[in-house]
N, C-alpha and C positions, 0 to 999 in steps of 0.2 A: 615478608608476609604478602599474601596476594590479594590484590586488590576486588573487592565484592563492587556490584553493580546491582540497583532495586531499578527496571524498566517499569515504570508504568503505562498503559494501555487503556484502549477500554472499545469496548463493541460497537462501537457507533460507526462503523465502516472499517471493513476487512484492510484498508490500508495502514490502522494503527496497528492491530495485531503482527500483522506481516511485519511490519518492520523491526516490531519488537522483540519476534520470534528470530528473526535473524541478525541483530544486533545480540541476543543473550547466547545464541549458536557461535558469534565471534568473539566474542566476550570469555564465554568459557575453555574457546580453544587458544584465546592466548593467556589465561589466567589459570585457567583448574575448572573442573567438571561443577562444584556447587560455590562458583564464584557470583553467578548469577539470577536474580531472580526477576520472573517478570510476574505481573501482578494489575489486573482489574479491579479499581476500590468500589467501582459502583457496583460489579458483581458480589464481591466480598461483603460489603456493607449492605445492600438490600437485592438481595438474589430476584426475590417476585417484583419488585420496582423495575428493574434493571431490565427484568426480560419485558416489559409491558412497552418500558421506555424506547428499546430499541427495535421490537414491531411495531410499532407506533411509527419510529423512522423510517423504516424500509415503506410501510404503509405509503406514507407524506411521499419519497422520492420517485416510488414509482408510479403512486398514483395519482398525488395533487403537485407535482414540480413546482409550478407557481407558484402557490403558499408557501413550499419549504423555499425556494427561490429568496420569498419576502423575510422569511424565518433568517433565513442566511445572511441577506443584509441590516435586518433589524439586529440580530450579535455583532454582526462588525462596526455596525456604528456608536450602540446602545450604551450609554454612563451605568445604566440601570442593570445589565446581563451581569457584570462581575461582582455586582453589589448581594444579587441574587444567589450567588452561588456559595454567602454566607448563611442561607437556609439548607446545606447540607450538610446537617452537624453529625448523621451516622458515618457518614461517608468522610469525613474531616474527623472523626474522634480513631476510624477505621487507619486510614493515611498513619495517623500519628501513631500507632500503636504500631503498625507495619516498618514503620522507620527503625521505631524503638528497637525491635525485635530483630530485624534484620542487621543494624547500625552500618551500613550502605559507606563507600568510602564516597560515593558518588549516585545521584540520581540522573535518569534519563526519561522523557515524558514523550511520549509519542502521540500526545492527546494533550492539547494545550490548556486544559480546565485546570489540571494540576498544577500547574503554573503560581496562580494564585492563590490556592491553601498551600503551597509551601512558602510562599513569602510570607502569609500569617505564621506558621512555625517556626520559621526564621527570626522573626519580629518579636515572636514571644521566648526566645533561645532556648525553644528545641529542634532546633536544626542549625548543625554544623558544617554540615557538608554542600558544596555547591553543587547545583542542577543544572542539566542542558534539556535546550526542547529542540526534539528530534522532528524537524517540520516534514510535515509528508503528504503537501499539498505542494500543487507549483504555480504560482503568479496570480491566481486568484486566490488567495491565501487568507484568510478571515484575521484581522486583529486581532482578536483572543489569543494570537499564538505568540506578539509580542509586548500586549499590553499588559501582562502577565510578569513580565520578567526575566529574568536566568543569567546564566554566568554565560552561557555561550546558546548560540543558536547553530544546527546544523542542518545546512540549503542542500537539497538536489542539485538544484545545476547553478549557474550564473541569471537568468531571470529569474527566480524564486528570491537571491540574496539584493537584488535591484530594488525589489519590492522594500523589502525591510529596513535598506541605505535610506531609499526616499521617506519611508518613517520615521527618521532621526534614531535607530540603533547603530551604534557604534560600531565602527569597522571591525575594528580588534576584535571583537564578540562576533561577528560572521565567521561560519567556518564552510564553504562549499568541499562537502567530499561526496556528495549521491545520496542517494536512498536505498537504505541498507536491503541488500536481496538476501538469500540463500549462499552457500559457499559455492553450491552446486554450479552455479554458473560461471564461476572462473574457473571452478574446478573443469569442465567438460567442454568449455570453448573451444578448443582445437578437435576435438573427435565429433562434434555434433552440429555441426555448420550444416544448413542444407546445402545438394548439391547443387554449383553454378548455373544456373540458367544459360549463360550463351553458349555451355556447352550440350544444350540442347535437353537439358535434364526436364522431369515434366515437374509443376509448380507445385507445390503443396499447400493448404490452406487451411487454416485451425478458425474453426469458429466457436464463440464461446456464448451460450444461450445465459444471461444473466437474469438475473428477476426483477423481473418489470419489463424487459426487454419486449419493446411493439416490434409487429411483424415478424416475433421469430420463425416460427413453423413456416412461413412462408419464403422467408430468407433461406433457410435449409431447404426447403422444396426445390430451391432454384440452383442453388448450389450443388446440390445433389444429381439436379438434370442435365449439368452440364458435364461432360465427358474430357475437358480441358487439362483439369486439375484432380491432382489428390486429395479428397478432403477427411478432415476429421473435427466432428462436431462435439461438443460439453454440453450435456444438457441438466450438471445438478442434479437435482431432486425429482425432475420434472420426468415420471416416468413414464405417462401416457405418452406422451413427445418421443422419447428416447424407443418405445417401442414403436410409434409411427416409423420412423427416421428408418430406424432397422426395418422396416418389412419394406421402403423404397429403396434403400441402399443393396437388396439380397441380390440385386443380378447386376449391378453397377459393374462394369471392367476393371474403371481407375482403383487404385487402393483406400478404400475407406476405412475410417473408425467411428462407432458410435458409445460415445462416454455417456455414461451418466457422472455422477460426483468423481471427481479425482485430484491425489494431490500428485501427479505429475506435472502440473504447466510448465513447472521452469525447462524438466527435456520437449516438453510440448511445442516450446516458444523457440526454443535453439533450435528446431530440429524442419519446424515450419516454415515460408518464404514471408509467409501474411500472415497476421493473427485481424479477422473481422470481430469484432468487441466495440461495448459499450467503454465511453471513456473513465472508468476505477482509479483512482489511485494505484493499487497495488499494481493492477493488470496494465496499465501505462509504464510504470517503472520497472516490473518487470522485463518488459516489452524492448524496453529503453536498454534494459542492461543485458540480453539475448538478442540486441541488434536485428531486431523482429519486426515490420513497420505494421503498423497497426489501419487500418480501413476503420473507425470510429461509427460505428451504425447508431450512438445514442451519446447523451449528454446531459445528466441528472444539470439543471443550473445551478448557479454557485461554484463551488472549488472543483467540479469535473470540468467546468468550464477554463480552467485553466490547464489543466491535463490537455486536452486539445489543441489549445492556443500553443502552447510551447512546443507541440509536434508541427501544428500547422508555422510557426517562426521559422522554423528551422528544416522545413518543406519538405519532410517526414509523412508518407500518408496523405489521410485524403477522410476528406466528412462524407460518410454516404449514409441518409438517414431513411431512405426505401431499399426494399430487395434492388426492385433493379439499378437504384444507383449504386449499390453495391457490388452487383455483376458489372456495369461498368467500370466503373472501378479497378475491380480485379482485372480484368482484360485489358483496362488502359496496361497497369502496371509490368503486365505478361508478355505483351508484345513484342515484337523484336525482336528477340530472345531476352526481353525482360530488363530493355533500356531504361523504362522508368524507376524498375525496381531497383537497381545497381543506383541510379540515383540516391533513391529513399536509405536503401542500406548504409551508402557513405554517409551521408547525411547524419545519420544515428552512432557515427563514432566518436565525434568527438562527445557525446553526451553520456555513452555508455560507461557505467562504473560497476562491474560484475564485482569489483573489490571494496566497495564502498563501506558495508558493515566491518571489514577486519583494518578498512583506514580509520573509523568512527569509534571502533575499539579504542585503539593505540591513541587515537587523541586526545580522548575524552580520559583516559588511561592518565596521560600525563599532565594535562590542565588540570586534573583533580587531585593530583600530588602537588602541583604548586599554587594551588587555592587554598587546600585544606589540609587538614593532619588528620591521618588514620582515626579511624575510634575504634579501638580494640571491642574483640566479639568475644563476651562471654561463650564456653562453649553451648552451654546448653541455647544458648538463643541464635545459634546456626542455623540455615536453611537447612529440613529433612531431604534426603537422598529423595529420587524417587518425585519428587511434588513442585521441582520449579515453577511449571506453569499451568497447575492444576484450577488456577483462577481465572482461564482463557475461556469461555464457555464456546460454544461454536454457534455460528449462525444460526437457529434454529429454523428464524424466520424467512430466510432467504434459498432460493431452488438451486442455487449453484454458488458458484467459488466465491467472487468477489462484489462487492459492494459498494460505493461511495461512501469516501473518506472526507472527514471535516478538517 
């Protein structure tokens, strides 16, 4: 019998989605096509809530950082936040039915709130099946991800699981295998490498205009005048910009692109020498696993704050939070034929895991057969063809790709 998987998610930064869309992509290619489902309960359970809740977020990170800052620290320390989240009883009545229905051989949480209405489920024996929390935050990592519980935790890299040792979580239950990407990126590693700089190739440069992003327009004015490099800019939603961008770019030499919304990053990021970006979650580990060194032009605080730090440990990149520190930047990295970039590039090997969602499959695959015993699926309460992850709503609130991740 093959083994089902219920991912939950939820919109609070494009970093949970991502991973859970590509955790259910590895999921099904080594189990069967409707082995897996992922699933938003705050969407599901109060659709007008949900969407209020999450611009409401984007609101706070890009415009009051400091508040959400305080917002961030007050969850991680607070007795009161998880006491709180026994006031979500659509949303908990929602979960439990979802379980029922599905009867999951295994749960995976990519949003640590879940965490703790499944331990009440548990508690009251309707849940049989043990849960992993899929972390997808790195080193500033909010408690709720482990005060919560689970049968295993899965770390991004080795600081991410440091964190959680010094918390008193138990060895055995750390699992460092990445954060799960796209297959795409192991898939096309060898054909989409940009070409070597000291063989005198010209640089390529991906800039990605995020929402909330200071000084964008201006950042691309500069990148754009300069005749150095190839660039190609993401501007989202943001189509005034994306049409500026376009009437500077009409007579440029270098090879330019101007995107607005697109779901190519991942050839984007393989294909590019730089990606300049705010520090996301998703767009960080991305970044990490397309061996892409990232120029950080912003830093929502709280958990992008550790997105950063773990590039900056590992001397990956560089914080450039003006246009022109960003132009220099770039040019440090180019020089030479591009001595500091070859640095940056090594640098990001040993951290890259382009295979991380099909190792997090196979683990959680087998830890979940020697936890628990199957619950047979009625057939009619099978996931319908067609509607995995028809619960993903999409950013509405946000001009481009990614977002900060709690």
């Amino acid at each position: 019998m093959s083994s089902r998987v219920l991912i939950l998610s939820a919109g609070f930064g494009e970093g949970h989605n991502a991973a859970a869309r590509a955790l259910a992509l590895a999921w099904r290619s080594l189990h069967g096509q409707d082995t897996a489902r992922v699933a938003d309960v705050f969407a599901l359970a109060a659709p007008r809530a949900n969407a209020f809740s999450r611009c409401s977020y984007l609101w706070l990170i890009n415009h009051a950082p400091r508040l959400w800052s305080s917002i961030y620290a007050w969850l991680d320390r607070s007795t009161l936040a998880p006491r709180a989240l026994r006031f979500f009883r659509a949303e908990q009545r929602k979960l439990a039915k979802l379980i029922e229905a599905e009867q999951p051989h295994a749960i995976c949480c990519t949003y640590p709130v879940y965490a703790f209405w499944l331990q009440e489920l548990a508690r009251a024996g309707r849940l049989r099946v043990p849960f992993f929390n899929i972390v997808t935050d790195s080193i500033s990592i909010n408690s709720l991800w482990w005060r919560g519980g689970s049968a295993g935790w899965i770390l991004p890299n080795e600081d991410s699981a440091e964190v959680l040792r010094r918390a008193g979580i138990d060895e055995a239950r750390l699992h460092v295998l990445g954060f799960p990407v796209a297959p795409f990126f192991a898939a096309r590693a060898p054909q989409l490498a940009p070409a070597d700089l000291a063989t005198g190739a010209t640089p390529r440069v991906l800039y990605i205009v995020n929402s909330g992003t200071r000084h964008a327009a201006e950042t691309a004015r500069k990148l754009l005048a300069s005749p150095r490099w190839e660039i190609t800019c993401t501007v989202g939603r943001d189509e005034a910009l994306r049409h500026e961008l376009q009437q500077l770019a009409r007579h440029r030499a270098p090879r330019t692109e101007i995107l607005g919304w697109t779901d190519e990053m991942p050839r984007l990021l393989m294909t590019h020498h730089v990606v300049v970006s705010k520090a996301g979650g998703a767009t960080t580990q991305e970044a990490i696993a397309a061996r892409c060194p990232m120029i950080v032009n912003q830093i929502v605080p709280g958990q992008e704050e550790g997105n950063y730090e773990l590039l900056r440990r590992h001397g990956i990149g560089a914080l450039a939070e003006t246009p022109d520190a960003v132009m220099t930047e770039l040019q440090r990295a180019f020089d030479a034929r591009g001595q500091v970039w070859h640095a940056w590039r090594a640098a990001l090997e040993p951290l890259s895991r382009p295979r991380a969602a099909a190792e997090i499959a196979a683990r959680v695959t087998k830890l979940s057969a020697r936890l628990a015993e199957p619950i047979p699926v009625p057939p009619h309460n099978r996931p319908m063809r067609g509607q995995p992850d028809a619960s993903l709503p999409p950013q509405d609130c946000s001009a481009s790709g990614d977002v900060s991740s709690t």
